[in-house]
C-alpha positions in Angstrom: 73.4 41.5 7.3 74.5 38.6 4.8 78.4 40.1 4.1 78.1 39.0 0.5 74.7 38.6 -0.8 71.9 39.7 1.5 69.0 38.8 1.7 65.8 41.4 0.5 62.4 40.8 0.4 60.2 44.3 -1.8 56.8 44.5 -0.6 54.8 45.4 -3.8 55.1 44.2 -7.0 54.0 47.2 -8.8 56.5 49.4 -10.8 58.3 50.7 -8.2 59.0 48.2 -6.8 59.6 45.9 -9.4 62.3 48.0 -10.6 64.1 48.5 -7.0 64.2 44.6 -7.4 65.5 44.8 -10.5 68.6 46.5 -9.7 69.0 45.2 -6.4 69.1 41.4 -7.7 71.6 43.3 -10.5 73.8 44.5 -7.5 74.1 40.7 -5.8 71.2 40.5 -3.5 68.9 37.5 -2.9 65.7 39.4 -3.8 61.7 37.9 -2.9 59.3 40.1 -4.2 55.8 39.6 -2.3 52.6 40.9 -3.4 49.2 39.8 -3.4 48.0 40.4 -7.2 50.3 39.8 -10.3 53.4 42.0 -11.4 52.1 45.4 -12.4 48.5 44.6 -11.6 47.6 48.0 -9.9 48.2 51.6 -10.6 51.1 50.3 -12.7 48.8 48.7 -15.3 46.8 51.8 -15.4 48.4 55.1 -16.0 48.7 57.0 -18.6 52.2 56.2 -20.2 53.8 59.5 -19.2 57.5 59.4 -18.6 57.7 63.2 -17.6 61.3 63.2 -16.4 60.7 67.3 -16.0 57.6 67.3 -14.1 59.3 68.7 -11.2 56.4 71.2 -10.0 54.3 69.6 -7.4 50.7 70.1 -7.2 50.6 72.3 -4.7 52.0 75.5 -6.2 51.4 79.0 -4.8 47.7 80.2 -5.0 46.7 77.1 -4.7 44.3 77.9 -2.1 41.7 79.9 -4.7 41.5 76.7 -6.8 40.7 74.3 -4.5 37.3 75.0 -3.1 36.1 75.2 -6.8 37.3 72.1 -7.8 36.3 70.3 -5.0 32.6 71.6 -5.0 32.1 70.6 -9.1 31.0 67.3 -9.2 32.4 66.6 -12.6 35.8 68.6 -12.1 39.5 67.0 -12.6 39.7 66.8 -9.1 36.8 65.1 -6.7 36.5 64.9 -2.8 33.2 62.7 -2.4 31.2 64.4 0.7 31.4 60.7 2.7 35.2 61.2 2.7 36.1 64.6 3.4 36.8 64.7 7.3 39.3 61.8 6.5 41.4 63.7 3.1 40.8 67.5 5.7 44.2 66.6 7.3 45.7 65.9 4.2 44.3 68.9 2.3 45.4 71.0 5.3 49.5 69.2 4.8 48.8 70.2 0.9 48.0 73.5 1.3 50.7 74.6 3.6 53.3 72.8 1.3 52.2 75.4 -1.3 54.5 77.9 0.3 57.1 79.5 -2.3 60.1 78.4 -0.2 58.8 75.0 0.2 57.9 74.9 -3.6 61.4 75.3 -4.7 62.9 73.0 -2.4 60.5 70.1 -3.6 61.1 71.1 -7.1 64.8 71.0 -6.5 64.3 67.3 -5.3 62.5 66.2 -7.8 64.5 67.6 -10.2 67.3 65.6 -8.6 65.5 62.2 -8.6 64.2 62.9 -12.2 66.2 64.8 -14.9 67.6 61.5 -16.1 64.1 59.3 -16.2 64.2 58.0 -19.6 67.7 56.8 -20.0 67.1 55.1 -16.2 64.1 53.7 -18.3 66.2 52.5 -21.3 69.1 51.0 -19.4 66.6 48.1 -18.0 64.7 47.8 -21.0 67.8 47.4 -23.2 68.5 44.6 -20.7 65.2 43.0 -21.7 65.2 43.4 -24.9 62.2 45.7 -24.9 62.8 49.1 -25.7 60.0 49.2 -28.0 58.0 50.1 -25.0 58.9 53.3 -24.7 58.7 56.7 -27.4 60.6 59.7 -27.3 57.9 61.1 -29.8 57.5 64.0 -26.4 54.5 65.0 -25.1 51.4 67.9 -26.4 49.8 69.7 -23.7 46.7 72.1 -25.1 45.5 75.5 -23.8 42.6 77.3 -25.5 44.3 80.4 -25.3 47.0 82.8 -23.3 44.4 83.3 -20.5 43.3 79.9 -19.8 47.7 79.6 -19.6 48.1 81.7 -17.4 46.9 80.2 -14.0 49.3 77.4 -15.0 52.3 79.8 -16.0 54.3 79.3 -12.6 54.2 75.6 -12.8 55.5 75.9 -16.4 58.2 78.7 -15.4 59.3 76.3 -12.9 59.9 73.1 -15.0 61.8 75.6 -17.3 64.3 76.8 -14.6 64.7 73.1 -13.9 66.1 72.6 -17.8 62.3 71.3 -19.5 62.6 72.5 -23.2 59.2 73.1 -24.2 58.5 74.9 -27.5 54.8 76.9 -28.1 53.0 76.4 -30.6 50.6 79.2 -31.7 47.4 78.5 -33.4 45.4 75.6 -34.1 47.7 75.4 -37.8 50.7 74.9 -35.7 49.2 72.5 -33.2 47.6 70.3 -36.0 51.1 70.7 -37.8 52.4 68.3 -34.9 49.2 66.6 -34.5 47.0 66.6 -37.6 43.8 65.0 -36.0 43.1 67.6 -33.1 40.0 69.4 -33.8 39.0 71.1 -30.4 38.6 74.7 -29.4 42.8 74.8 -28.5 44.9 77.9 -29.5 47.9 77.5 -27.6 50.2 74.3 -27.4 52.9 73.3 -25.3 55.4 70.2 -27.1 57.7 68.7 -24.9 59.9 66.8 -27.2 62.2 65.0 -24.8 59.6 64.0 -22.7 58.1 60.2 -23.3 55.9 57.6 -22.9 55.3 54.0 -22.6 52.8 51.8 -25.4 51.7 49.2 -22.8 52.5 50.1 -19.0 51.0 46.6 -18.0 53.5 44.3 -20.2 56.5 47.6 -19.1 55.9 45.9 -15.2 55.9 42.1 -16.8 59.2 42.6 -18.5 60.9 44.2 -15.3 59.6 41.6 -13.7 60.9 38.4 -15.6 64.4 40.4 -16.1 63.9 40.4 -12.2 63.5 36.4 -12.4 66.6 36.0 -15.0 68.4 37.7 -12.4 67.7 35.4 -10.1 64.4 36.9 -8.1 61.9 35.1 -7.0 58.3 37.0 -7.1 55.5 35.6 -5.2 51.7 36.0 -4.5 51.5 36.4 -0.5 49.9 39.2 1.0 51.8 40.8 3.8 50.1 41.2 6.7 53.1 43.2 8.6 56.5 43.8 8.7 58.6 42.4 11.7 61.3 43.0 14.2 63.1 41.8 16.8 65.2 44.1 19.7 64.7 47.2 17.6 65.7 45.9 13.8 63.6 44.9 10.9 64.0 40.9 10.6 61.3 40.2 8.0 57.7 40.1 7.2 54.6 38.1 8.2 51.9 36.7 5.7 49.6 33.9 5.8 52.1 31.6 4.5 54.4 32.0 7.5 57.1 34.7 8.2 59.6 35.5 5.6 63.0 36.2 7.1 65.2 39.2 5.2 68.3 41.2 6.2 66.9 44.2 4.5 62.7 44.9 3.7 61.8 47.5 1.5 58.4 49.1 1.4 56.9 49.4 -2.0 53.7 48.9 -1.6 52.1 52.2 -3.0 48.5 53.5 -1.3 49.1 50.6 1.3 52.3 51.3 2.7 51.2 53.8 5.4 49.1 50.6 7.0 52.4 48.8 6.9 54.1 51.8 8.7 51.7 52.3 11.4 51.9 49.4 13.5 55.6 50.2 13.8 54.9 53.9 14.9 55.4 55.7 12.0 52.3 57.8 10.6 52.5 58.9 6.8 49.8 61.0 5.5 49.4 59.2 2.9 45.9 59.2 0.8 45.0 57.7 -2.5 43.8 59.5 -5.4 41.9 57.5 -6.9 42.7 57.7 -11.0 40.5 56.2 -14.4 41.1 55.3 -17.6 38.9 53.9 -20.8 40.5 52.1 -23.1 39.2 52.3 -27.2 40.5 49.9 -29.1 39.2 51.2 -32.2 39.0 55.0 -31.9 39.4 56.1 -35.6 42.3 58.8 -34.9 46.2 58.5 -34.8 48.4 60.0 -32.4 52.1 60.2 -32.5 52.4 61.2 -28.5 50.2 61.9 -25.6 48.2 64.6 -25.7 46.8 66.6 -22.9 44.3 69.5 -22.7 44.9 71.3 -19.8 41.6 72.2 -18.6 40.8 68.7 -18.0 44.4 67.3 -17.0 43.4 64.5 -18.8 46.1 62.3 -21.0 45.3 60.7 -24.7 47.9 58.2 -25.1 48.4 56.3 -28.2 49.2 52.9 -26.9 50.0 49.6 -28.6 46.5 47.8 -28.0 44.3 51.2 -28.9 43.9 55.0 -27.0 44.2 55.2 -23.0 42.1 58.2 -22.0 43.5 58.6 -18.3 42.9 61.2 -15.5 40.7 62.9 -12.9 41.8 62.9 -9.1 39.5 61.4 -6.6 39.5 61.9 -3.2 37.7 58.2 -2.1 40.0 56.2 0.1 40.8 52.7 -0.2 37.8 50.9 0.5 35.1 52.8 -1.6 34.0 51.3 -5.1 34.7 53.1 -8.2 32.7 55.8 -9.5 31.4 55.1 -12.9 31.0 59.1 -13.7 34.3 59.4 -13.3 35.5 57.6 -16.2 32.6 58.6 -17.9 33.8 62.2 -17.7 37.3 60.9 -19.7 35.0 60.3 -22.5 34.1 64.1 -22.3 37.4 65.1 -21.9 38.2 63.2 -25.6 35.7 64.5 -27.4 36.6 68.0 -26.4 40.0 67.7 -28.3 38.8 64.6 -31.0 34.7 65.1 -31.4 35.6 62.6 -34.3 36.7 59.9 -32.3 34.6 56.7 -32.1 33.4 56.0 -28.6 31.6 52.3 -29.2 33.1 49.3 -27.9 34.9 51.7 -25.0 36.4 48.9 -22.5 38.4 48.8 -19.6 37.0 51.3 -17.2 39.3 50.9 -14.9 40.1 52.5 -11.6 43.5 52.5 -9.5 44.9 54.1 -6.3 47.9 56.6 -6.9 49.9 56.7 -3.7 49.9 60.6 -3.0 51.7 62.9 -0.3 50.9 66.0 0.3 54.1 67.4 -0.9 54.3 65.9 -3.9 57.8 64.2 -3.0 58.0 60.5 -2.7 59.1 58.7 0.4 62.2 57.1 -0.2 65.4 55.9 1.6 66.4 54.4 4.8 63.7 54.8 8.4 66.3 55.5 11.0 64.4 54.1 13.8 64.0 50.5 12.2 67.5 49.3 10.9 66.8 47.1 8.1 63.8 48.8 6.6 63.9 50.8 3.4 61.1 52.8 1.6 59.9 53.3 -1.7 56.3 54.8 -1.8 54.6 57.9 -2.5 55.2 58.6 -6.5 51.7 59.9 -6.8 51.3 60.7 -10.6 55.0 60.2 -11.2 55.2 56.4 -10.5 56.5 55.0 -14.1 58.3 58.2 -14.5 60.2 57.6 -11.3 60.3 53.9 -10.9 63.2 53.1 -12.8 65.7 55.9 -11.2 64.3 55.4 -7.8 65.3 51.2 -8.4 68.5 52.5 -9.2 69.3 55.0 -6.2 67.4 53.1 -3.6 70.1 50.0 -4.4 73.2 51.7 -4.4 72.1 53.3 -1.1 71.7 49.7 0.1 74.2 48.1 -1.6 76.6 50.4 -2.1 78.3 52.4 -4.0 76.9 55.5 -2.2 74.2 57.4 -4.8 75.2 61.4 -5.7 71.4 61.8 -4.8 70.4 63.1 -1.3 67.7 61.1 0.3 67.3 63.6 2.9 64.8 65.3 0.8 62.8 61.9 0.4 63.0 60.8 4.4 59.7 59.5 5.8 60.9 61.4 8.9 59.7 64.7 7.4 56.3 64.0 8.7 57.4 63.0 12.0 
């Protein structure tokens, strides 16, 4: 390695990776960020806005198992497994299932909990930088149940974001919801506000600014596909793309749904699957909102955002490869008019469909590979990617730069799957 400014090329210019460029060039290195689309063009562009610093319970919580089969067999339910791609998601489902083991719960809430609790101010101390932090609200976050019932098969998930310090305050009654949010007119008796959880107006221009704060750093960001990541006598010396190789003391592997390709050819098999997530985007909607909102039954997310409302969810089991499903965004439009039957639906644009990297214990991959010197990770932030770009750029660069992180990677090694 370069003693004094080494060398780093990030594989994937979405928000993850964006931001672990960020702070590296911040820390000294000679950063090349190399991606095949523009800054932020992916998944980054089109989530939902959360930044859910306390979303430490993973998807797979005990009794899991009951739900599944159910939501996989409706056709228009939150979560979707396509019939042509079931044999491929079965080992993956089968890793998901089993992580759903009480034990196992708490130790990937504890990590996440770790890697999380301090989210927004990560989020604030690059944005400050860039003279952007009207990007981000602290205005919290609504999440609607129609009553106690329809709470309860979600009460564990919630008991466990309290033990991990979420403050969440109930709100009884459709009076005390439409206190907070006068425009809500569905069927919802029960609401759950999260005020210190946030959000972000315009992910897409969130990824730009890291990226040119990247650039006044000294960066350089370019448009190459890369086709693999090299070595020479057991070290990581670089990457290959079209262009020609691309020599780097250090290579880190951001490169969301992808990165398991990138991992393969070097031996190392992460189940990693994408589920596949939509958004519509009104421009003109007719109803204000002060924070996301999110009815439960639908784990859909209304976000206010600067250039209209993002209605964003659904999970989709469909692989890389497969087009999008125009139901599925379709369905958003349903989910909306559950909680705002007064919202204007003409002039809808932007249904758009991206690839959330997801493994099936809900904890990202992140740190060091110990069998490749030189190659670093950053992948696997499923529906958590904005929330935990910014601390993960900031962890990820003091484990390679130095000073040592307080954080534990352990809990994030790709050699859990081994």
């Amino acid at each position: 390695m370069t003693a004094e400014r080494p060398q780093v090329v990030v594989v994937g210019a979405g928000i993850v990776g964006l931001c672990a460029a960020w702070h590296l060039a911040r820390g000294g290195a000679r950063v090349t960020v190399l991606d095949d689309g523009e800054p932020g063009g992916g998944a980054s562009s089109g989530n939902a806005g959360a930044i859910s610093g306390g979303s430490v319970a993973p998807l797979a919580m005990p009794g899991v198992l009951k739900q599944v089969p159910r939501m996989l067999l409706d056709p228009a339910g939150a979560l979707h497994l396509p019939p042509r791609h079931a044999l491929r998601a079965a080992p993956w489902l089968m890793r998901f299932l089993a992580s759903a083991r009480p034990a196992r719960v708490a130790a990937i809430a504890e990590a996440l909990s770790s890697l999380l609790f301090n989210a927004m101010e990560q989020h604030r101390a690059i944005l400050a930088e860039e003279g952007a932090l009207d990007l981000i609200r602290d205005t919290g976050q609504l999440y609607l149940y129609r009553d106690r019932d329809h709470y309860a098969k979600d009460a564990g998930s919630w008991d466990l974001r309290r033990k991990h310090g979420m403050r969440i305050e109930c709100l009884e009654g459709m009076e005390a919801i439409r206190a907070l949010e006068p425009e809500i007119r569905g069927d919802y008796r029960l609401g759950l506000f999260l005020p210190e959880q946030g959000s972000c107006v315009n992910p897409l221009r969130h990824a730009q600014v890291v990226a040119r704060g990247l650039q006044r750093l000294g960066g350089t960001i370019l448009r190459q596909a890369v086709q693999a990541i090299t070595q020479d006598a057991g070290r990581i010396t670089g990457v290959a793309t079209a262009a020609g190789p691309f020599a780097a003391d250090q290579v880190v592997l951001a490169a969301g749904a992808w990165s398991a390709r990138l991992l393969a050819p070097l031996g190392i098999k992460v189940p990693l699957e994408s589920q596949r997530g939509y958004h519509v985007m009104l421009p003109a909607a007719g109803i204000r909102l002060q924070r996301p909102v999110v009815p439960a039954d639908r784990k859909a997310f209304i976000s206010p955002m600067e250039h209209g409302l993002r209605v964003a969810g659904t999970v989709e089991f469909g692989g890389l490869e497969a087009p999008p499903t125009p139901r599925r965004a379709e369905l958003l439009l349903e989910d909306l008019r559950k909680v705002f039957p007064q919202a204007r639906t003409e002039g809808a644009e932007g249904f758009w469909m991206g690839h959330r990297p997801c493994l099936p214990d809900s904890l990202p991959v992140i740190g060091p590979v110990a069998r490749w010197p030189g190659l670093w990770c950053a992948f696997g932030h499923g529906h958590l990617g904005l929330t935990g770009s910014a601390p993960t750029g900031a962890v990820l660069a003091r484990a390679m730069l130095g000073p040592a992180p307080n954080l534990d990677l352990s809990a994030f090694a790709v050699e859990r799957f081994a």
